[in-house]
MARMI-224643 format. One record per residue: residue number from 1; x, y, z of N, C-alpha, C in turn. Coordinates in steps of 0.2 Angstrom, whole numbers. Layout:
N
[NUM,[X,Y,Z],[X,Y,Z],[X,Y,Z]]
...
//
This chain:
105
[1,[357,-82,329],[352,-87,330],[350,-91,324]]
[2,[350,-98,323],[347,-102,320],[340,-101,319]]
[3,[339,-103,310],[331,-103,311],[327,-105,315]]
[4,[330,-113,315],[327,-118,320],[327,-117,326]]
[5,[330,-113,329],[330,-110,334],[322,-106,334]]
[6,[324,-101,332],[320,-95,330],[312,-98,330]]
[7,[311,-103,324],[307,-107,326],[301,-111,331]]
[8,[307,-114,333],[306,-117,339],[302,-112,345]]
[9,[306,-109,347],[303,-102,353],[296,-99,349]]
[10,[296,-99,344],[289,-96,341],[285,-100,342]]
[11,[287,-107,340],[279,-112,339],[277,-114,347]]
[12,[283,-114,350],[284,-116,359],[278,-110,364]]
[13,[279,-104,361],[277,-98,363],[269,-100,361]]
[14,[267,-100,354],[260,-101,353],[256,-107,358]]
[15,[261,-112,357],[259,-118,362],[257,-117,368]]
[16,[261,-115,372],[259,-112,379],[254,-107,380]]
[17,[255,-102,376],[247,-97,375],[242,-103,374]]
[18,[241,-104,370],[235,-107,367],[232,-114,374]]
[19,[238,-116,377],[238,-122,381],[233,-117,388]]
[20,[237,-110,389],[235,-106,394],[228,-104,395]]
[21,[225,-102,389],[217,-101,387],[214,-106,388]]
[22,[216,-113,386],[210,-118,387],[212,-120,391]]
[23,[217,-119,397],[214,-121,406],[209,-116,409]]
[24,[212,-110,408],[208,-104,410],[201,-104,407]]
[25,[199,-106,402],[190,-108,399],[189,-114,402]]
[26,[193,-120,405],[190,-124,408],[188,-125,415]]
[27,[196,-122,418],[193,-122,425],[190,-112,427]]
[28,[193,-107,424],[194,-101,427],[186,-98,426]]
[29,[185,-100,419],[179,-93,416],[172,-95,420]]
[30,[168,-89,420],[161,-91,421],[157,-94,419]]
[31,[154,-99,421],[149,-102,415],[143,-98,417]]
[32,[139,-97,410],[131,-95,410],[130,-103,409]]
[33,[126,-103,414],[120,-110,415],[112,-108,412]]
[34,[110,-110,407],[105,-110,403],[99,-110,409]]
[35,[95,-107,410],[86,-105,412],[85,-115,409]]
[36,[80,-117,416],[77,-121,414],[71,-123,409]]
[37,[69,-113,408],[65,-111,406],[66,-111,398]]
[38,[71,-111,395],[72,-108,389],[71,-110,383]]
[39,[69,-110,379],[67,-115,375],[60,-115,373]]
[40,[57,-120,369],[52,-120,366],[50,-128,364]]
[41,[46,-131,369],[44,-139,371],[38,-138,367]]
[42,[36,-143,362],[30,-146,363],[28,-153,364]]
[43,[22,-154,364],[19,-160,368],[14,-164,360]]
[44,[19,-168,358],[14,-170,353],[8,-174,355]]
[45,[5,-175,360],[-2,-176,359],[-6,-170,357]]
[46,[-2,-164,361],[-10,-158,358],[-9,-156,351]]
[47,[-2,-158,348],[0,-155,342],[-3,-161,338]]
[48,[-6,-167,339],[-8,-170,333],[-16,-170,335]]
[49,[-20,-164,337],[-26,-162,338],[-27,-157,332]]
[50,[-21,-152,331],[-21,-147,330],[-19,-147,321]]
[51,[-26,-148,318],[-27,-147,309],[-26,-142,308]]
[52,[-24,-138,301],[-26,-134,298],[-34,-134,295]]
[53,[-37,-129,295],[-42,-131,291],[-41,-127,285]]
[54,[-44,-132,278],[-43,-129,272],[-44,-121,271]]
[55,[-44,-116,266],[-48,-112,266],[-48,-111,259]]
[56,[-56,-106,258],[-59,-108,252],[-58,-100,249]]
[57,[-54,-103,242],[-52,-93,240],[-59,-94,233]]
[58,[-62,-86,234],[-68,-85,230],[-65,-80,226]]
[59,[-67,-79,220],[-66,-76,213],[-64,-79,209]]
[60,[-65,-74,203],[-63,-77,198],[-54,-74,196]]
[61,[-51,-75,194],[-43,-77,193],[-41,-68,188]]
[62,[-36,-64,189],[-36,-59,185],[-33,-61,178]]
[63,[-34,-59,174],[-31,-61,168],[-23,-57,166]]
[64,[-24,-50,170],[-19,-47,168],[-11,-49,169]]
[65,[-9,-51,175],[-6,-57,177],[-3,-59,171]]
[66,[-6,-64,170],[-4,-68,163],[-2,-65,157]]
[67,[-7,-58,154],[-5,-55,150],[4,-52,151]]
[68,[6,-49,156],[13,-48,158],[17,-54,160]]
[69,[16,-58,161],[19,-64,160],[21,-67,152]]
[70,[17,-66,149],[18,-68,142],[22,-64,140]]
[71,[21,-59,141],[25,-51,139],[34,-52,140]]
[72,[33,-52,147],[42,-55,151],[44,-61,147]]
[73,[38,-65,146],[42,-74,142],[46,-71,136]]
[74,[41,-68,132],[45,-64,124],[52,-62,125]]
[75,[52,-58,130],[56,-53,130],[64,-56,131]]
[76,[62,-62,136],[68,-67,141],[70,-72,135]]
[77,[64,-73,128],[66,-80,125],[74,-76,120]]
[78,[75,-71,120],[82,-69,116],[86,-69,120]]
[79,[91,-70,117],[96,-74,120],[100,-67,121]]
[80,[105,-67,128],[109,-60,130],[115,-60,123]]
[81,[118,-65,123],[124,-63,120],[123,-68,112]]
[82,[125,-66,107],[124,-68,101],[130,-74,100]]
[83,[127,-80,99],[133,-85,98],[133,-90,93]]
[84,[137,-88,91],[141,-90,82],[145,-96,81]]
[85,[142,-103,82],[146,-110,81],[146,-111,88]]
[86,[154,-111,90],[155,-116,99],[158,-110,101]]
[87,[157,-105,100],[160,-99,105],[157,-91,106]]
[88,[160,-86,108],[154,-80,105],[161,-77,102]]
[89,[160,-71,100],[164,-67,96],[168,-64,99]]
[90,[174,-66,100],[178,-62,104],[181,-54,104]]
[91,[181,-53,98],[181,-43,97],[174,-42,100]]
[92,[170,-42,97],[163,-39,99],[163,-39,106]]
[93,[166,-43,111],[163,-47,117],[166,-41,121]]
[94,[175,-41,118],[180,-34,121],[178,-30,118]]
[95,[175,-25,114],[173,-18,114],[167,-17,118]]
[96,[163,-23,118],[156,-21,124],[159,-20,133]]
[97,[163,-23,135],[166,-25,140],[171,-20,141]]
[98,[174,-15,135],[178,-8,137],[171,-4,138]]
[99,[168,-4,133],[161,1,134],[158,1,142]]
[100,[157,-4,142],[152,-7,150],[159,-3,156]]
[101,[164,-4,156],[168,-3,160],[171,3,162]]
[102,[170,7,156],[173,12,154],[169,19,160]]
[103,[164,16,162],[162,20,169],[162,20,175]]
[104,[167,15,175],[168,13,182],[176,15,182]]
[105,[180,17,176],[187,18,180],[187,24,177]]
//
């Protein structure tokens, strides 16, 4: 048997299945027909009645917060990996990357 042969019957085969399933979805299968109910309508007249009213927050503000934020800012402003001109340090970069990995295999 030729490839073209061989081919042929294979894509011819595909063809016919695939042609098979989209009769059988159009005329054969059940339809579910959606509830007229379903869904979720609204009526913009009542929706443009309906404000938010503001709400008023009372206290004074905690400082702590803050204090750890400045904390995290320190901590983020060093940079992860040290870089020296236009590139990082290629030895240093493969000895951390054996060490890092070295638990994993």
């Amino acid at each position: 048997m030729a490839w073209s042969t061989f081919l042929g019957v294979v894509v011819g085969a595909y063809a016919v299945y695939y042609a098979l399933n989209l009769l059988y979805d159009l005329f054969f299968s059940r339809k579910q027909k959606a509830a007229a109910d379903s869904g979720v309508h609204y009526n913009l007249n009542e929706l443009m009645g309906e404000e938010e009213q503001p709400v008023e927050v009372g206290g004074e503000p905690e400082e702590a917060p803050a204090v750890a934020f400045l904390a995290e800012r320190k901590l983020a402003t060093e940079p992860a990996l040290r870089v020296e001109g236009q590139g990082i340090p290629l030895d240093e970069f493969l000895k951390d990357a054996k060490s890092y990995s070295s638990s994993i295999f």
